[in-house]
Backbone as XML, in Angstrom:
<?xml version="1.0"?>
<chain id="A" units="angstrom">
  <residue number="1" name="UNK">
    <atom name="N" x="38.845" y="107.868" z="-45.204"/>
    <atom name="CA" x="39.703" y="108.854" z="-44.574"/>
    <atom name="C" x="40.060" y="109.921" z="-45.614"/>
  </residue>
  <residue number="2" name="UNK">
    <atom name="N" x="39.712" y="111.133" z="-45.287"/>
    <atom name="CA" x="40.449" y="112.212" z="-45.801"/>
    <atom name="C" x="41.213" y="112.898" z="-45.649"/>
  </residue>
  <residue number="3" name="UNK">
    <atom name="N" x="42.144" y="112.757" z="-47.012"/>
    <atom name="CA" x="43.474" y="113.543" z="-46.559"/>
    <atom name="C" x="43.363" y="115.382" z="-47.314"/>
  </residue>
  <residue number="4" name="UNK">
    <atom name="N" x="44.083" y="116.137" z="-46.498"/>
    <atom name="CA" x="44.068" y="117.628" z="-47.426"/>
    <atom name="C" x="45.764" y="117.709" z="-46.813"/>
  </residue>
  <residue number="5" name="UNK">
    <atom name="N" x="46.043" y="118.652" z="-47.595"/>
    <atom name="CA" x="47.348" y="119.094" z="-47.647"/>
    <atom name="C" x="47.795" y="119.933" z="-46.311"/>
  </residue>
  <residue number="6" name="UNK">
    <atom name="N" x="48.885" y="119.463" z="-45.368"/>
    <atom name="CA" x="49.367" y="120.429" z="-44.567"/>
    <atom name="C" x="49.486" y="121.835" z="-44.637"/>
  </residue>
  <residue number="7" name="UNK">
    <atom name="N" x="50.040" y="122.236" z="-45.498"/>
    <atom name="CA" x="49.694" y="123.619" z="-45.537"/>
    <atom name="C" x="48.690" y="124.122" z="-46.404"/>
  </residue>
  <residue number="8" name="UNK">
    <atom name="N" x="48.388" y="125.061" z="-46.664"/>
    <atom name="CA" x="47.282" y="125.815" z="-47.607"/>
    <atom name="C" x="47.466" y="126.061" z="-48.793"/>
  </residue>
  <residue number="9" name="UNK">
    <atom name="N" x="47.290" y="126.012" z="-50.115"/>
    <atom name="CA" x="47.894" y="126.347" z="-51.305"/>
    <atom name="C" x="47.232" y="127.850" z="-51.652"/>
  </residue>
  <residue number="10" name="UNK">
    <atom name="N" x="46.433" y="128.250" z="-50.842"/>
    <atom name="CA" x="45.829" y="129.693" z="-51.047"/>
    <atom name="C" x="46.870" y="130.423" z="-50.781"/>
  </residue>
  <residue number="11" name="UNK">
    <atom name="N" x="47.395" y="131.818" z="-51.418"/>
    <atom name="CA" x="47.585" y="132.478" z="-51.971"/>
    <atom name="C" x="47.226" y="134.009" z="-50.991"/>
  </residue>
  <residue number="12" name="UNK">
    <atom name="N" x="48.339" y="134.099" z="-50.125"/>
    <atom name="CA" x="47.965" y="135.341" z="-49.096"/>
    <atom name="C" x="47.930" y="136.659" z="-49.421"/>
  </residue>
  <residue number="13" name="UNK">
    <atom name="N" x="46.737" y="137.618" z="-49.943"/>
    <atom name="CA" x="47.258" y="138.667" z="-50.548"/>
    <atom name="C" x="47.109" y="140.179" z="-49.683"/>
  </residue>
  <residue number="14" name="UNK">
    <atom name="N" x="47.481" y="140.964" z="-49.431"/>
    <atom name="CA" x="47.738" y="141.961" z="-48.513"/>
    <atom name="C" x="46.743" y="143.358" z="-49.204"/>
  </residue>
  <residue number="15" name="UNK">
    <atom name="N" x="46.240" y="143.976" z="-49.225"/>
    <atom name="CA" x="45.700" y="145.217" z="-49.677"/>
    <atom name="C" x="46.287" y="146.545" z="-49.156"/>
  </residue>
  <residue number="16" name="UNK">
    <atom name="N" x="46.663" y="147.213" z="-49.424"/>
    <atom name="CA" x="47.054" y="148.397" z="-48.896"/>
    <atom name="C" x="46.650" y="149.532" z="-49.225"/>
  </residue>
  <residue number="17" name="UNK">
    <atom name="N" x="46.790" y="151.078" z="-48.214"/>
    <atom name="CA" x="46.263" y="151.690" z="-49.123"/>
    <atom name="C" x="44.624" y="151.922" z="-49.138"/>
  </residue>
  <residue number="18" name="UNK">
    <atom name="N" x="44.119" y="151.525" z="-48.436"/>
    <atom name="CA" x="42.346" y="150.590" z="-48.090"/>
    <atom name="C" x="41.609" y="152.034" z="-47.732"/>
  </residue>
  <residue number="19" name="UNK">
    <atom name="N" x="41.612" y="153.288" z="-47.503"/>
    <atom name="CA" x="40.676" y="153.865" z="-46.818"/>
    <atom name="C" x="39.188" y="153.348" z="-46.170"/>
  </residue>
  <residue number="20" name="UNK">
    <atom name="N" x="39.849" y="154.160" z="-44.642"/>
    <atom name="CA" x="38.594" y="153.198" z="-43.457"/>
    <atom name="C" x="36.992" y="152.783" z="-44.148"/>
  </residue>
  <residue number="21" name="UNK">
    <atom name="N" x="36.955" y="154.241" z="-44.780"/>
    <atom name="CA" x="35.038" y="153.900" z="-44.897"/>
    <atom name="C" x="34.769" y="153.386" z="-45.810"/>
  </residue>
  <residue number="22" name="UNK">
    <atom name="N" x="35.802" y="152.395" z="-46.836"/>
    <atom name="CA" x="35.410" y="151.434" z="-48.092"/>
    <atom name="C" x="35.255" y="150.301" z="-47.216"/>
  </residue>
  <residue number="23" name="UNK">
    <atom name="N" x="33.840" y="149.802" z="-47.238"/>
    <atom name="CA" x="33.481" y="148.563" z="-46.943"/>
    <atom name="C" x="33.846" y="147.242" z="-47.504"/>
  </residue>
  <residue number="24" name="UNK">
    <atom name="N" x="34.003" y="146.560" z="-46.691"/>
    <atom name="CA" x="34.507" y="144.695" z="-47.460"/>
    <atom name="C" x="33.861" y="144.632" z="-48.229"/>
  </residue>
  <residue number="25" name="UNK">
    <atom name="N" x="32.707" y="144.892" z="-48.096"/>
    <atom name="CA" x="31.755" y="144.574" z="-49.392"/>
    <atom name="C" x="32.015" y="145.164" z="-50.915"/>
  </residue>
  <residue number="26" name="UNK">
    <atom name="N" x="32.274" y="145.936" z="-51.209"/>
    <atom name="CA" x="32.381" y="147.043" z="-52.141"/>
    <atom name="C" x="33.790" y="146.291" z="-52.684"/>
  </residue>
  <residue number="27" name="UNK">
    <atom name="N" x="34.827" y="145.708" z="-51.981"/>
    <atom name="CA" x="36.319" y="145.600" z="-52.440"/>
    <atom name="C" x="35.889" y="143.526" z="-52.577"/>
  </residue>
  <residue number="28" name="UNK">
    <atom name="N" x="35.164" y="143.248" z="-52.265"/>
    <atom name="CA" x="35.222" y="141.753" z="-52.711"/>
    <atom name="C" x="34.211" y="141.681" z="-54.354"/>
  </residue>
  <residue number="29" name="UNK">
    <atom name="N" x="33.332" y="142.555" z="-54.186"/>
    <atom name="CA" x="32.552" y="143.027" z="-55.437"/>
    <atom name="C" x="33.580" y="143.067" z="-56.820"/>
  </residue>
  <residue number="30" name="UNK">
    <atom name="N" x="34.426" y="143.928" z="-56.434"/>
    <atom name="CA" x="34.861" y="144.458" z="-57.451"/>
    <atom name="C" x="36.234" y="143.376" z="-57.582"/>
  </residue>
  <residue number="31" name="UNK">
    <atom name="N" x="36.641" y="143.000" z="-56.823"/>
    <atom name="CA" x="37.226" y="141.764" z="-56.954"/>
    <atom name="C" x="36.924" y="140.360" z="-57.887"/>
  </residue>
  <residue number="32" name="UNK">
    <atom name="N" x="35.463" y="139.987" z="-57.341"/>
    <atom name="CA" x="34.796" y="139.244" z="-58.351"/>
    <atom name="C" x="34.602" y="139.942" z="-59.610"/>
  </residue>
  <residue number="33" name="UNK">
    <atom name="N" x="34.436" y="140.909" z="-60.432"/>
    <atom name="CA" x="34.172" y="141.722" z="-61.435"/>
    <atom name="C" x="35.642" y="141.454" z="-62.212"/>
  </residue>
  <residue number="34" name="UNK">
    <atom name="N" x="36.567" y="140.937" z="-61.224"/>
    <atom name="CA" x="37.966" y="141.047" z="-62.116"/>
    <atom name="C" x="38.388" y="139.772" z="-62.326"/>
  </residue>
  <residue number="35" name="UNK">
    <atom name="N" x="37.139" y="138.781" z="-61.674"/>
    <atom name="CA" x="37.260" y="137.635" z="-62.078"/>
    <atom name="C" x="37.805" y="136.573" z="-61.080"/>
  </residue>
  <residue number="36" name="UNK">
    <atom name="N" x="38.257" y="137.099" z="-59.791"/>
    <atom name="CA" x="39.199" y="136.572" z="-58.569"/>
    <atom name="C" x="37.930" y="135.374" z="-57.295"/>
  </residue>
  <residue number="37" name="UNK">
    <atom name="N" x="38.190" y="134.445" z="-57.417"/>
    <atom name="CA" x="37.758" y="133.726" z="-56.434"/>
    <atom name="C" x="38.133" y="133.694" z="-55.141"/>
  </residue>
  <residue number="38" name="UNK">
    <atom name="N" x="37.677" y="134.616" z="-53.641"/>
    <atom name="CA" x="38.036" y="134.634" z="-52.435"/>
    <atom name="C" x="37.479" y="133.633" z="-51.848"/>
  </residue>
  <residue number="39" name="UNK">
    <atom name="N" x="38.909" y="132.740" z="-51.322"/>
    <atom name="CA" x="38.594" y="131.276" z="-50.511"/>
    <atom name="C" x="38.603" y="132.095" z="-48.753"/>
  </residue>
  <residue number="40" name="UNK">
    <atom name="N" x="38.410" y="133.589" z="-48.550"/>
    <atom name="CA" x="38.469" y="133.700" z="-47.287"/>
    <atom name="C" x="37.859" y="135.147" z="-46.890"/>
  </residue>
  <residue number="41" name="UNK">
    <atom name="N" x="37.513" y="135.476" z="-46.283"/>
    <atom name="CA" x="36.910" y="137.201" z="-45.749"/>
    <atom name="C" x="37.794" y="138.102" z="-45.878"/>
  </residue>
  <residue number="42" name="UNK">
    <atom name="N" x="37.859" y="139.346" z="-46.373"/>
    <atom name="CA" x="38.634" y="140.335" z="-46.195"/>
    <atom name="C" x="38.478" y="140.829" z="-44.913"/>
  </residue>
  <residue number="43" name="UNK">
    <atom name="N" x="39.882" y="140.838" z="-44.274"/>
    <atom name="CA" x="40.078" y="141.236" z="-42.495"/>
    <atom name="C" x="41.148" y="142.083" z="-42.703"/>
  </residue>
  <residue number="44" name="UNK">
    <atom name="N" x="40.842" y="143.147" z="-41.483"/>
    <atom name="CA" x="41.654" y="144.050" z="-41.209"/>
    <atom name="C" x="42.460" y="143.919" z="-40.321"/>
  </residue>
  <residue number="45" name="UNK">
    <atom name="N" x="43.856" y="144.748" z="-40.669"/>
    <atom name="CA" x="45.410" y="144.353" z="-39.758"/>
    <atom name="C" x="45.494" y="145.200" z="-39.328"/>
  </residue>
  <residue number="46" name="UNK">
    <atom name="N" x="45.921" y="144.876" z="-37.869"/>
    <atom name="CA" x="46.213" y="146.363" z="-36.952"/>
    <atom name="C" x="47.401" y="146.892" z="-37.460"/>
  </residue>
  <residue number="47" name="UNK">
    <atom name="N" x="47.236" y="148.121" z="-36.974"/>
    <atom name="CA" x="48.339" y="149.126" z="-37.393"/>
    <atom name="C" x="49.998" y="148.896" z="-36.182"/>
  </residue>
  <residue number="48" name="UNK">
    <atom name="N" x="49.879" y="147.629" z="-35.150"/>
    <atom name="CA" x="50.767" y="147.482" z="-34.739"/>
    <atom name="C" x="51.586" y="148.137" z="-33.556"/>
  </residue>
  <residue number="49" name="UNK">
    <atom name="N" x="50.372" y="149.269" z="-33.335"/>
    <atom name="CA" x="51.304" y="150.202" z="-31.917"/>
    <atom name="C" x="51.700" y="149.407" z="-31.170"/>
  </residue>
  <residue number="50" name="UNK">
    <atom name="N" x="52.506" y="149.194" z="-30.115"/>
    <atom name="CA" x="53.052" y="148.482" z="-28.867"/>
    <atom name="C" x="52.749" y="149.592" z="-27.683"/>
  </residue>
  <residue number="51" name="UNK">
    <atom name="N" x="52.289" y="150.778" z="-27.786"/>
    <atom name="CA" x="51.696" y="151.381" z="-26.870"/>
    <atom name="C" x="50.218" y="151.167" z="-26.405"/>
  </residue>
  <residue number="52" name="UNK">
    <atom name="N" x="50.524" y="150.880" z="-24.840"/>
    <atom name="CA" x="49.178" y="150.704" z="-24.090"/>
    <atom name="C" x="48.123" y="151.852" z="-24.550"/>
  </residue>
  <residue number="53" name="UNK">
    <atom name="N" x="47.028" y="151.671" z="-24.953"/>
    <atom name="CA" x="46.059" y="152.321" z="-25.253"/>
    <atom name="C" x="45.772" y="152.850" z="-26.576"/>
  </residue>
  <residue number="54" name="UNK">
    <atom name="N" x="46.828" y="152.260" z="-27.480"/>
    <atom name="CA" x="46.823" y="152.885" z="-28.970"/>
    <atom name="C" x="46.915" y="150.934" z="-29.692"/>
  </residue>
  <residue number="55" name="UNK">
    <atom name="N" x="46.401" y="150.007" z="-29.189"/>
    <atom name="CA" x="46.777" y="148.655" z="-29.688"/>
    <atom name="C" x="45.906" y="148.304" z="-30.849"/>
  </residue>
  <residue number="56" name="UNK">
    <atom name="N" x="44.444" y="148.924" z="-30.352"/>
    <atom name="CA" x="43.076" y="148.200" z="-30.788"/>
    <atom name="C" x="43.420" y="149.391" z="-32.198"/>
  </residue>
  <residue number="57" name="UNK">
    <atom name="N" x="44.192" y="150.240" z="-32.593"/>
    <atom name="CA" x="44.249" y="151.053" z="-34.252"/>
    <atom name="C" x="44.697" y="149.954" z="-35.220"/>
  </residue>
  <residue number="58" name="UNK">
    <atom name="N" x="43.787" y="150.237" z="-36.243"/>
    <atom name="CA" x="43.777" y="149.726" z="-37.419"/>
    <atom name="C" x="44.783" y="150.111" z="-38.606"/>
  </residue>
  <residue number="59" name="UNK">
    <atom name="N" x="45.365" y="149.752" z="-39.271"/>
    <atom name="CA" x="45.863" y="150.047" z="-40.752"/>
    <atom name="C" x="45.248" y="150.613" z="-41.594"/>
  </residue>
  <residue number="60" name="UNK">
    <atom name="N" x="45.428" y="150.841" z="-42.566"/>
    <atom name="CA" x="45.160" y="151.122" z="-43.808"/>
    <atom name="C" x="45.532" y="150.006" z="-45.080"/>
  </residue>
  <residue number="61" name="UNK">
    <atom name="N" x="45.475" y="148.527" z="-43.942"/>
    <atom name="CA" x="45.862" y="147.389" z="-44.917"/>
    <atom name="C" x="44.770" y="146.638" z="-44.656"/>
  </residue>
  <residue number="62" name="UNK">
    <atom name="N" x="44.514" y="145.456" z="-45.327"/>
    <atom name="CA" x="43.061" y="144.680" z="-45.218"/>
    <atom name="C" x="43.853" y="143.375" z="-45.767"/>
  </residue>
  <residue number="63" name="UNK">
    <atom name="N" x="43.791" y="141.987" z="-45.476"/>
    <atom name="CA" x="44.386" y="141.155" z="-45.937"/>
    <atom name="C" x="43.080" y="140.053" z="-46.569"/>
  </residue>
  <residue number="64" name="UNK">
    <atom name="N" x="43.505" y="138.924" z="-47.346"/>
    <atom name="CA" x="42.792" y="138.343" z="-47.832"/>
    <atom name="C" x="42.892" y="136.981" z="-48.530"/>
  </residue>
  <residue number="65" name="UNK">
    <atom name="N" x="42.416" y="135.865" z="-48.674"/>
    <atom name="CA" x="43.106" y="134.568" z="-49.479"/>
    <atom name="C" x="42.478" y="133.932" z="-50.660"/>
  </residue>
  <residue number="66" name="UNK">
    <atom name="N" x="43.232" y="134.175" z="-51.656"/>
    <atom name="CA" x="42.632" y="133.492" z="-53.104"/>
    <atom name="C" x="43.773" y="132.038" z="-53.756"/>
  </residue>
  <residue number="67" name="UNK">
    <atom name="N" x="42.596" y="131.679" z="-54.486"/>
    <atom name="CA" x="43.282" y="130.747" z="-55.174"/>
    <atom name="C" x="44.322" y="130.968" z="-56.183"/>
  </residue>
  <residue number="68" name="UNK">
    <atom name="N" x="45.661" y="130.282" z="-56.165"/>
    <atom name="CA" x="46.585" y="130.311" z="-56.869"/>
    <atom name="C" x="46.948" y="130.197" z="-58.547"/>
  </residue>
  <residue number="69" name="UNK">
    <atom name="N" x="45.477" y="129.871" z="-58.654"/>
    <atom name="CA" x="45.127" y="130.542" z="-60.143"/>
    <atom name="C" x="44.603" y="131.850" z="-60.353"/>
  </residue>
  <residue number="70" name="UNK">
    <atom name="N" x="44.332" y="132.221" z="-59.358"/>
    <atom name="CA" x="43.851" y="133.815" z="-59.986"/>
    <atom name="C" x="44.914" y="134.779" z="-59.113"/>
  </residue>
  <residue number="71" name="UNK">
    <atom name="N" x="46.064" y="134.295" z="-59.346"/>
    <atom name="CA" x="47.173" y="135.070" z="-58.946"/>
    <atom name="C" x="47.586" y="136.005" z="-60.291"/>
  </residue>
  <residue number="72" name="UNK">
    <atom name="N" x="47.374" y="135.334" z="-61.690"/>
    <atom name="CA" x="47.892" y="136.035" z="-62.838"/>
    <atom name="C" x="46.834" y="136.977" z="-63.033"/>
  </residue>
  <residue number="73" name="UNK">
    <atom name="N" x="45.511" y="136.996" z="-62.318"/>
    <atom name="CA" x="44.718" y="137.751" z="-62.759"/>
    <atom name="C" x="44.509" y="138.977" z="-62.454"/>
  </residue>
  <residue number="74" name="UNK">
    <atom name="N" x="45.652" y="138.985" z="-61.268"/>
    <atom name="CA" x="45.163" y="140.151" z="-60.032"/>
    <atom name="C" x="46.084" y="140.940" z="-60.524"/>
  </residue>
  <residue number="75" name="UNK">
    <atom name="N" x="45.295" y="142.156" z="-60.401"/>
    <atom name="CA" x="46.286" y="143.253" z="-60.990"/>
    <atom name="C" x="47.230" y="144.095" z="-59.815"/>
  </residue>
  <residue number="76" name="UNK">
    <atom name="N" x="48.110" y="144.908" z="-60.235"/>
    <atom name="CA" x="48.982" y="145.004" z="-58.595"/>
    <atom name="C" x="47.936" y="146.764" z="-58.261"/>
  </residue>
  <residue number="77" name="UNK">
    <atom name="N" x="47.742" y="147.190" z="-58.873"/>
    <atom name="CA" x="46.332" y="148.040" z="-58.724"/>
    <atom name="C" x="44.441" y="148.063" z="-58.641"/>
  </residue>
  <residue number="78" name="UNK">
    <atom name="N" x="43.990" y="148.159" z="-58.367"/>
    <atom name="CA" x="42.516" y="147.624" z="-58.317"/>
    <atom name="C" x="41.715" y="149.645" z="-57.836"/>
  </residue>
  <residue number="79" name="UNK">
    <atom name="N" x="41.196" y="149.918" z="-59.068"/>
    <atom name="CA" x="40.459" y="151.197" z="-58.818"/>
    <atom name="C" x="38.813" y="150.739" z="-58.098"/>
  </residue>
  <residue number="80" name="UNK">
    <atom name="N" x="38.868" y="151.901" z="-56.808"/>
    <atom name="CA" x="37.220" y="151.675" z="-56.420"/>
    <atom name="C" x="36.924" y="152.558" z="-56.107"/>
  </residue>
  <residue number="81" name="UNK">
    <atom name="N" x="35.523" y="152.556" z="-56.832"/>
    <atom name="CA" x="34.899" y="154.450" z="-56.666"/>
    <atom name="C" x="33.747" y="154.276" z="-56.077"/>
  </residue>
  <residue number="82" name="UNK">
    <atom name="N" x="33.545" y="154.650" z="-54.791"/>
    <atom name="CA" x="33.177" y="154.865" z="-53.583"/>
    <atom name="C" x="32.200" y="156.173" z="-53.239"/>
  </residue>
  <residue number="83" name="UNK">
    <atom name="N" x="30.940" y="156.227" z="-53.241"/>
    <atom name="CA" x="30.939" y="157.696" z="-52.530"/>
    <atom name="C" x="31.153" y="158.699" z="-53.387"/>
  </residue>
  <residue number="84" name="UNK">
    <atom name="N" x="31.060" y="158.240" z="-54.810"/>
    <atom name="CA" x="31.770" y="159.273" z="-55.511"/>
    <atom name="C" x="33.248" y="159.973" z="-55.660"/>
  </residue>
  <residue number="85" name="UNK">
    <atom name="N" x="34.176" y="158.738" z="-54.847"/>
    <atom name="CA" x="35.719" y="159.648" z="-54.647"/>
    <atom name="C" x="36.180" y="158.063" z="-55.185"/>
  </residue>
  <residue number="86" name="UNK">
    <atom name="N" x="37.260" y="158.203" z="-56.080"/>
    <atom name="CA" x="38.001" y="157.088" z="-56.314"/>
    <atom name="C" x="39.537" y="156.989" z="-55.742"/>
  </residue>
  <residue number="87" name="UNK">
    <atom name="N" x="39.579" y="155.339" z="-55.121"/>
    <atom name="CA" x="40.207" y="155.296" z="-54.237"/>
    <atom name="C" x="41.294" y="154.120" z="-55.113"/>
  </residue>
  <residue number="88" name="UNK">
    <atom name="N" x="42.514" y="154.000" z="-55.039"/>
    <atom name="CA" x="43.576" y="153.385" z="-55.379"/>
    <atom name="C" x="44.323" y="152.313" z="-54.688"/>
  </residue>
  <residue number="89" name="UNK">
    <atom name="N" x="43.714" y="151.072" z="-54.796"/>
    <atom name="CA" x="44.029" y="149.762" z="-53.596"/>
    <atom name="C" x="45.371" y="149.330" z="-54.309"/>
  </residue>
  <residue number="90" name="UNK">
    <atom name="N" x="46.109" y="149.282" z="-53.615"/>
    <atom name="CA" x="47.304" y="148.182" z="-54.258"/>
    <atom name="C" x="47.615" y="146.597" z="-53.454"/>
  </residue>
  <residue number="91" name="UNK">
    <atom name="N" x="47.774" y="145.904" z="-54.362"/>
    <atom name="CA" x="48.205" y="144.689" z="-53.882"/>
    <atom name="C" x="49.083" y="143.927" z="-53.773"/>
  </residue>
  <residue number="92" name="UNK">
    <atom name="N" x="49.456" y="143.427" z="-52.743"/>
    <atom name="CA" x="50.963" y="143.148" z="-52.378"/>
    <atom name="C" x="51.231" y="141.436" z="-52.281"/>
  </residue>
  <residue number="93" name="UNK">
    <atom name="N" x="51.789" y="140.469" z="-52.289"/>
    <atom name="CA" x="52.087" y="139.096" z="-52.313"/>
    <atom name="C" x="53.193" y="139.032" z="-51.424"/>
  </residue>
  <residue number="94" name="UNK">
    <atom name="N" x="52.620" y="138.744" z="-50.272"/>
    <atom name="CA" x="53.750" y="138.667" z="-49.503"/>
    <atom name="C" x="54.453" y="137.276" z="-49.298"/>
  </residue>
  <residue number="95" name="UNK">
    <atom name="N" x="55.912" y="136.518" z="-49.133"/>
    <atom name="CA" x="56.135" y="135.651" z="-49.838"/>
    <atom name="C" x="56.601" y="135.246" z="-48.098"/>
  </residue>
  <residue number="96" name="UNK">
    <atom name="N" x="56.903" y="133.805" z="-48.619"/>
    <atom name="CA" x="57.313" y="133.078" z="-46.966"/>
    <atom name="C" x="58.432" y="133.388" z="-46.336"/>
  </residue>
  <residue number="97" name="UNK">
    <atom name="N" x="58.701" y="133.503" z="-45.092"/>
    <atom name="CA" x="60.706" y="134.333" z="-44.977"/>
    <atom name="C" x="61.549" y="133.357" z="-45.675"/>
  </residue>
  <residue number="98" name="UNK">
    <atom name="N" x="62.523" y="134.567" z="-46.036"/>
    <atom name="CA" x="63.299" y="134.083" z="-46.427"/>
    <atom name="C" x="64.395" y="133.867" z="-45.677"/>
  </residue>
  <residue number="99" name="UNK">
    <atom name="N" x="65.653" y="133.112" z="-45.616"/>
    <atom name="CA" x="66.955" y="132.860" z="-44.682"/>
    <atom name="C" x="68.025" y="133.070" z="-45.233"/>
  </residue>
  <residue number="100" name="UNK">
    <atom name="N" x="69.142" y="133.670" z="-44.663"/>
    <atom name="CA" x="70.378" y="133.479" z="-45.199"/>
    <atom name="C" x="71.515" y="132.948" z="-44.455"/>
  </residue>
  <residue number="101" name="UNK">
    <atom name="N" x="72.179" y="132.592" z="-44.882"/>
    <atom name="CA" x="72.978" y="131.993" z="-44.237"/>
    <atom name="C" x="74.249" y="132.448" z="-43.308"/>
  </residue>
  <residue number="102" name="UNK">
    <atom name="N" x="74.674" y="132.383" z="-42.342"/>
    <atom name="CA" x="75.521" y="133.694" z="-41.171"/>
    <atom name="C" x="76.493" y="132.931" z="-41.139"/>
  </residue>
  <residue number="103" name="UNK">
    <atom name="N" x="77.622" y="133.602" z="-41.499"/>
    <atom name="CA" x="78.829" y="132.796" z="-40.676"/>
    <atom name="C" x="79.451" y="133.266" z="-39.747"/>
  </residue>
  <residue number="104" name="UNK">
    <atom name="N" x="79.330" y="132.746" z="-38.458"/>
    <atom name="CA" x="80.252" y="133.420" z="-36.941"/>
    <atom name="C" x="81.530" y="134.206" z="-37.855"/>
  </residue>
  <residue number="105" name="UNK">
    <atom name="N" x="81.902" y="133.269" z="-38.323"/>
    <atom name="CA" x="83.717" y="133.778" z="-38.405"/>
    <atom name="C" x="83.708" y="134.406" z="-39.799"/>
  </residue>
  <residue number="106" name="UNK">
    <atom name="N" x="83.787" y="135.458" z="-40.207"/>
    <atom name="CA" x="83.773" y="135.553" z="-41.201"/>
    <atom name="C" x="84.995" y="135.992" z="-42.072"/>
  </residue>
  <residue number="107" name="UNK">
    <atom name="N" x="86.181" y="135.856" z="-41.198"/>
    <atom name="CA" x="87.137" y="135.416" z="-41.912"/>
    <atom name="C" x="87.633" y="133.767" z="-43.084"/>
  </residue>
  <residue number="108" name="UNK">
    <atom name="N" x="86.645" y="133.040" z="-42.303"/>
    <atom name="CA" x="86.222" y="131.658" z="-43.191"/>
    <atom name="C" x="85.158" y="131.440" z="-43.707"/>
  </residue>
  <residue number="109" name="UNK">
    <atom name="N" x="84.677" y="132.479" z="-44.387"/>
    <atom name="CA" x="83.050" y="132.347" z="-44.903"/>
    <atom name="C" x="83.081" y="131.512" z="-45.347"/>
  </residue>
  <residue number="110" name="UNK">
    <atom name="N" x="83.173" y="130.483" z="-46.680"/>
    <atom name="CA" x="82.570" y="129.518" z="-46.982"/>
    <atom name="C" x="83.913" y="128.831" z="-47.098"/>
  </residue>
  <residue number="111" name="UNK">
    <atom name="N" x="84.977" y="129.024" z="-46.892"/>
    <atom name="CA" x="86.137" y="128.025" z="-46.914"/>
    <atom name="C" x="86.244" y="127.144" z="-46.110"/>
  </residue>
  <residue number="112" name="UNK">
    <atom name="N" x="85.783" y="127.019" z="-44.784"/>
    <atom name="CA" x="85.690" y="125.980" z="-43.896"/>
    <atom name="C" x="84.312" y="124.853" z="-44.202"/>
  </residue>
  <residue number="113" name="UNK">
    <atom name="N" x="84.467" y="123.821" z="-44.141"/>
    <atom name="CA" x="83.338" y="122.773" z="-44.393"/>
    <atom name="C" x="82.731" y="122.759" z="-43.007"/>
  </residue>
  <residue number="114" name="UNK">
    <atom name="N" x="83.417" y="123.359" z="-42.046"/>
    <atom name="CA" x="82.780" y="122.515" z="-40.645"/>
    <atom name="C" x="82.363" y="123.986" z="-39.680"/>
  </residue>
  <residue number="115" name="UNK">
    <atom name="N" x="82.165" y="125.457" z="-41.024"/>
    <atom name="CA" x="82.255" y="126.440" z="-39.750"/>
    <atom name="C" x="80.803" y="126.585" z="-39.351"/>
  </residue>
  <residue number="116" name="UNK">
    <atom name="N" x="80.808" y="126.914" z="-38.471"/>
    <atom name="CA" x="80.058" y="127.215" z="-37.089"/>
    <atom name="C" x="78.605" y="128.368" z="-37.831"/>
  </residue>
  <residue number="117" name="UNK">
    <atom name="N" x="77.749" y="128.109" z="-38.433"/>
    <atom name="CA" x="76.444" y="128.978" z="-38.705"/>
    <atom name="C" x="75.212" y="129.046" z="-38.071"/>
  </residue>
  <residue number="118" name="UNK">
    <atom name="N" x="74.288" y="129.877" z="-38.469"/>
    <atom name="CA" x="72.824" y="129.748" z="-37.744"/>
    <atom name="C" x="72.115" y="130.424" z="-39.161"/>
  </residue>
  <residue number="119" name="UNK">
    <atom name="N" x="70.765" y="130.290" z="-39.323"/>
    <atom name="CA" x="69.994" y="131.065" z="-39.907"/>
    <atom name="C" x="68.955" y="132.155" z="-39.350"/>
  </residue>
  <residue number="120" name="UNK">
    <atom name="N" x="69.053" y="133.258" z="-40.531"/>
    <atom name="CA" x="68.786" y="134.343" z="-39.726"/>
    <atom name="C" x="67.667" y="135.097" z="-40.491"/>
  </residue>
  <residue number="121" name="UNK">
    <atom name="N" x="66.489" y="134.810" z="-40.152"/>
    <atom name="CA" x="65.501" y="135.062" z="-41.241"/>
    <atom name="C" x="65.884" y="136.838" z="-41.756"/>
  </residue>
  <residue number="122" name="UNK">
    <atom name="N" x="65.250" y="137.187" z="-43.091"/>
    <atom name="CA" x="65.457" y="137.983" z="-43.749"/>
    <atom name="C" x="64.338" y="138.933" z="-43.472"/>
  </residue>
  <residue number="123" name="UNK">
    <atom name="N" x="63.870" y="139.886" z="-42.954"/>
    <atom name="CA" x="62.539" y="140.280" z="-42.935"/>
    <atom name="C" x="62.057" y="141.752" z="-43.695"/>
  </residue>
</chain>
């Protein structure tokens, strides 16, 4: 029987910044060149409209998953020259939500042992 870990220990990293006509190919290249092992495909994130007919637009972000050792390696910039035009990727680590803690009453913020809270993710 094999066991693997419930969650993933890969390492979610965000690209931003991506101009459309730089191919995956070209940005995992130069990725490996910096020494980075991708445990996953570079995929593109929609740009998020909630308007009917504008859904299927893309970002200018590309997301991606590496191993948690080549987190020190990754630089928060990555230059790629394309076509002859050099283009400026930045990279982002986006981290798990965070929570804080709410108190209904906030005349008893933390003086009551028994007051009444919820958590309220941070986003």
């Amino acid at each position: 029987l094999t066991l693997r870990p419930l969650i993933s220990q890969n390492k979610r990293i965000i690209l931003s910044n991506v101009c459309p006509i730089i191919p995956n190919t070209v940005i995992e290249k130069r990725l490996t060149e910096l020494g980075i092992k991708l445990t996953s495909s570079i995929s593109h994130m929609k740009a998020g409209i909630p308007i009917p007919g504008f859904t299927h637009i893309l970002s200018f972000r590309r997301q991606l998953y590496i191993k948690p050792e080549d987190m020190e390696n990754l630089p928060e910039t990555i230059q790629i020259d394309f076509e002859g035009t050099t283009y400026w990727i930045y990279c982002m680590f986006p981290q798990m939500p965070q929570y804080v803690l709410y108190a209904r009453n906030k005349d008893t913020w933390l003086n009551n042992a028994k007051l009444e809270t919820q958590c309220i993710p941070i986003l």
